[in-house]
N, C-alpha and C positions, 0 to 999 in steps of 0.2 A: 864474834860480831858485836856483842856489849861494849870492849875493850873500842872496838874502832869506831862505834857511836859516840864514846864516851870524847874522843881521841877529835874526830872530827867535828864534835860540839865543841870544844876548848878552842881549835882552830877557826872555826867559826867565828866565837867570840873577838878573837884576835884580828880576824880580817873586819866586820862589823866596828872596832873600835880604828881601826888604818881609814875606811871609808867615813867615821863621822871626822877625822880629823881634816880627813881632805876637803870634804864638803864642808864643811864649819871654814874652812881658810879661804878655800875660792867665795866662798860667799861674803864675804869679807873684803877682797883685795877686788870685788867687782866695781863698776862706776856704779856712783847712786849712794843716796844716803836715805834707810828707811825713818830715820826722826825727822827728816825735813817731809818724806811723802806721810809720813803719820800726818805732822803740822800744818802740811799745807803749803803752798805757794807764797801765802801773806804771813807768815809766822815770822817771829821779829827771833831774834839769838838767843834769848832767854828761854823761849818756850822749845827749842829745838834743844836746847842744853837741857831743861830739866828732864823732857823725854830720852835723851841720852842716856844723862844718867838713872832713870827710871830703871830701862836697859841694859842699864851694864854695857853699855857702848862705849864709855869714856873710858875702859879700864883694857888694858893689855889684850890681845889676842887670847895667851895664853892662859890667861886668870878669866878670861869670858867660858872659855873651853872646859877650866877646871867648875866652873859653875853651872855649864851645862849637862857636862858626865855625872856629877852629883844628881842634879833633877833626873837625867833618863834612868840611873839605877834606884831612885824609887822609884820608876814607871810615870814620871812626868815629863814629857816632852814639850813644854811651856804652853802658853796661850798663844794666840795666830793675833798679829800686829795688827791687822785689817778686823777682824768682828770679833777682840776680845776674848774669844769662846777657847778651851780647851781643845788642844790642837787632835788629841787622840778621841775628842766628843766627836769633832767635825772631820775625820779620815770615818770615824764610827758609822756614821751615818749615810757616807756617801760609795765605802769600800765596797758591800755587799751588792750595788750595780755596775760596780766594776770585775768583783768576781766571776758573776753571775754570767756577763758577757766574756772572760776567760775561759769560764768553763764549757760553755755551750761552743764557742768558736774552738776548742782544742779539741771537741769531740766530734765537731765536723773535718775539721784539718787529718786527725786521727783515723776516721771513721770513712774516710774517704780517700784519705792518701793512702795508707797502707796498704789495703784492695788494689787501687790502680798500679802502686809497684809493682806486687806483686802479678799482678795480669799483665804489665809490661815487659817485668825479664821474662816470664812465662812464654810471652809472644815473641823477644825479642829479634827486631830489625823486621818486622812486619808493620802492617799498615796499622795496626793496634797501637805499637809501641812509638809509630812515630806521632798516629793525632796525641796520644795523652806526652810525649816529648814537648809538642810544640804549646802543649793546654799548658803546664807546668813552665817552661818560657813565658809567657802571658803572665802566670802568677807572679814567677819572681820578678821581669824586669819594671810592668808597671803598680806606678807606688799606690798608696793606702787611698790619698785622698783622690786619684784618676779613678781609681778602683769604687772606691762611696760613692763621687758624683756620678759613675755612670750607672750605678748600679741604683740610684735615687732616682737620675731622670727615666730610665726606661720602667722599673716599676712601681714608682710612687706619683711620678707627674705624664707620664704618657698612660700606661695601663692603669692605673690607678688601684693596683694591686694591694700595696702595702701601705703604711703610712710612711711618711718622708723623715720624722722627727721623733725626738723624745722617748721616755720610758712606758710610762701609759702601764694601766692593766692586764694589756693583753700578748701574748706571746707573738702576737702579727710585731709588733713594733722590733723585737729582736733579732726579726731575721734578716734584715736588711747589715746591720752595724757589724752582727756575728760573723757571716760568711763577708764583709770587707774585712773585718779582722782574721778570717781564717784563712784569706785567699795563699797570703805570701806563707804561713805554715803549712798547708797541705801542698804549696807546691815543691819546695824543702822537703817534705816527708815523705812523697812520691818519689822523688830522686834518691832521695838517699837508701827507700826498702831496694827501688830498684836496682840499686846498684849493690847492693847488701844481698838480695836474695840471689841475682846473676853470678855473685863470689862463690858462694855456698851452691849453687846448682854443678857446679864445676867439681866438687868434692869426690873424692873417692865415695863414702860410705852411702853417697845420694845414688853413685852409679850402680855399688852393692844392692842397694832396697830395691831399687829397679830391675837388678838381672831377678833379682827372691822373685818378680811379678807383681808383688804392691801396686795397686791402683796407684795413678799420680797425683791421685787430691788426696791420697795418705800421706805418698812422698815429702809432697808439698806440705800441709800442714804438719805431720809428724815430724819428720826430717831436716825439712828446709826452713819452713820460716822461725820456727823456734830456734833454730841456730843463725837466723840471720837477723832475729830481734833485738839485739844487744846495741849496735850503734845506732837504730830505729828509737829503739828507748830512749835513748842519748839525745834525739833528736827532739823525741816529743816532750822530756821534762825540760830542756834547756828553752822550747819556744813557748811553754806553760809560763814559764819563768818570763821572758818576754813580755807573753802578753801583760801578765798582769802590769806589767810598768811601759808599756808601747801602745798603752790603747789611747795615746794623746790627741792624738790624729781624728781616729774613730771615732770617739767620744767629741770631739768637737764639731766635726760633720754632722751628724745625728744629733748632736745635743741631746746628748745621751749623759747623765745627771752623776757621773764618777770620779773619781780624784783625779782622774789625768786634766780634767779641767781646772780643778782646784791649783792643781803645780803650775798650771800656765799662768794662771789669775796672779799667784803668789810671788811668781817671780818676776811678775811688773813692778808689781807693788812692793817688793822688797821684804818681803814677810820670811825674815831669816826662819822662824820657829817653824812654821809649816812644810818650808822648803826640806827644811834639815830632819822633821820627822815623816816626810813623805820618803824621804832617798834614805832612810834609811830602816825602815817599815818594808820597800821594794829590794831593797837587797837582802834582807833579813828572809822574805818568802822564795827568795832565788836560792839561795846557799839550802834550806829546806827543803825544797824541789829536786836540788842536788842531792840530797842528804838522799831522800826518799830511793832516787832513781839509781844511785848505788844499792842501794839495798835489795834494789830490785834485780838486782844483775843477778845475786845468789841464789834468788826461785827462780830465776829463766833459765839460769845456766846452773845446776851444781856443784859445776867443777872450780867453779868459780870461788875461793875464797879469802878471805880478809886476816892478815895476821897482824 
C-alpha cells in the first residue's frame, strides 16, 4: 500500500504539472488583455507597456511558465491582478465556505442516496422503486440553478422559512444552497447503489445466507451492501471532488461568500494568477479525493489489493 501511495503521489504530481501547463496556455491564447483591463479604458501605450512588463507579459509563453513553476514550488502562487493581495491569502479566506458547503451537501447526497438505493433494489419494480426512479429523474435532469430558484421561491419568498441569501451565523442559511448542491449527487448515488446492490442480490453466496435463514436486514447489510459499496464509493468521492469545484452556480444563487464566485469575478477581469491558482488548488483536492477513495477500496473489500 506505501509503495502505490508513494507511486500514485509522483503521478499525481505529473498530471498537476500537464494541467498548469494547459491552463497557463489557454489563458493566454484567450481574447482580452489583462494590462489593458488593469489600465483601464483611458490608458495611453506606455502605461499598458509598463504594466506588461511589470508582468512578465512581454516575455515568451514559455519563460512566463518557467517563472511561474518556480513561484508555485516555493508555495507562491503570485498576487491576484484585481486586489493586489496574495492569491493563496484570498482562496485562504474564502475556501473554508466553500468546503463547508461540500461537505454538508455530500452528506445529505450520501446520507440519503444510499438508503433510498438500497430500498429501491430491495423493492425493485414496485411502486417504491418506481416514485424514488422518477424523484432521482427530477434530480438529474433539472439543472442547479432551476433547482436554487425554486427552491428559494417556495421557502424563502412564499413560506418564509429560510433565508434567501448569504452566509450569516446561523446554520438556517445553509440549507437552502446545500440540498441545491446535493440534489444532482444524491440523485447519481441513488442509481448507482441501486443498481450496484440489485447486481449483488442476484449472487450466489446472498442466495446461500438466505437458504442458512439469516434475517434480510443481515443479508442485506452483512452481505449485500458491503459488497456492493465499492462503485458507490466511486461515486461519492468522485462528486466530493465535483463539488468542491461546481459550486459556481450555487454559490452565486445564494450569494454564498466561496471561491467559485471568485473564479467567475477573475475570469472577466483577466486576473491570470487567481485563475491558474484556483484550477489548480481544484484539481490538486480531486486527485486526493481520488487518492483517499482507493484506499478505501482495501477496508471495504480485503480482497482487494495494490501491488
Amino acid at each position: 500500500m506505501f509503495k502505490y501511495i508513494i507511486r500514485r503521489i509522483l503521478i499525481s504530481l505529473v498530471t498537476l504539472i500537464a494541467i498548469s501547463m494547459m491552463i497557463f496556455w489557454l489563458l493566454r491564447v484567450l481574447p482580452g488583455d489583462p494590462a489593458l483591463a488593469l489600465a483601464g479604458e483611458l490608458a495611453d501605450a506606455e502605461e499598458i507597456a509598463a504594466i506588461r512588463k511589470r508582468l512578465n507579459l512581454d516575455k515568451p509563453i514559455a519563460v512566463q511558465y518557467l517563472y511561474f513553476i518556480q513561484d508555485v514550488s516555493h508555495g507562491d502562487l503570485g498576487d491576484s491582478l484585481k486586489s493586489r493581495e496574495p492569491v493563496l491569502d484570498e482562496i485562504g479566506a474564502r475556501f473554508p465556505a466553500t468546503l463547508q458547503l461540500a461537505i454538508i451537501s455530500i452528506i445529505i447526497a450520501a446520507g440519503l442516496g444510499i438508503p433510498a438505493g438500497v430500498l429501491a433494489a430491495i423493492k425493485r419494480y414496485t411502486w417504491v422503486d418506481s416514485t424514488i426512479s422518477i424523484l432521482t429523474l427530477f434530480g438529474v435532469a433539472l439543472p442547479v440553478y432551476a433547482t436554487g430558484l425554486l427552491l428559494m421561491l417556495v421557502f424563502a419568498v412564499k413560506l418564509h422559512w429560510l433565508p434567501s441569501a448569504g452566509r450569516g451565523d446561523s446554520w438556517h442559511n445553509t440549507i437552502l444552497p446545500a440540498i441545491t448542491l446535493a440534489s444532482f449527487s444524491m440523485a447519481l448515488i441513488t442509481r448507482m447503489t441501486r443498481a450496484s446492490v440489485m447486481e449483488v442480490l442476484s449472487e450466489d453466496y446472498v442466495r446461500t445466507a438466505r437458504a442458512k435463514g439469516h434475517r434480510e436486514r443481515i443479508v442485506i447489510f452483512r452481505h449485500v451492501l458491503r459488497n456492493a459499496l465499492i462503485p458507490v464509493v466511486t461515486v461519492v468521492g468522485l462528486q466530493f471532488g465535483a463539488l468542491l469545484g461546481g459550486a459556481i452556480l450555487t454559490e452565486t444563487i445564494f450569494a454564498w461568500p466561496g471561491i467559485g464566485q471568485i473564479l467567475i469575478s477573475s475570469m472577466y477581469s483577466r486576473d491570470y494568477p487567481m485563475v491558474q491558482g484556483l484550477v489548480l488548488i481544484f484539481a490538486a483536492l480531486f486527485i486526493l479525493v481520488n487518492l483517499i477513495v482507493d484506499i478505501l477500496y482495501a477496508y471495504i473489500d480485503p480482497r482487494i489489493k495494490y501491488d
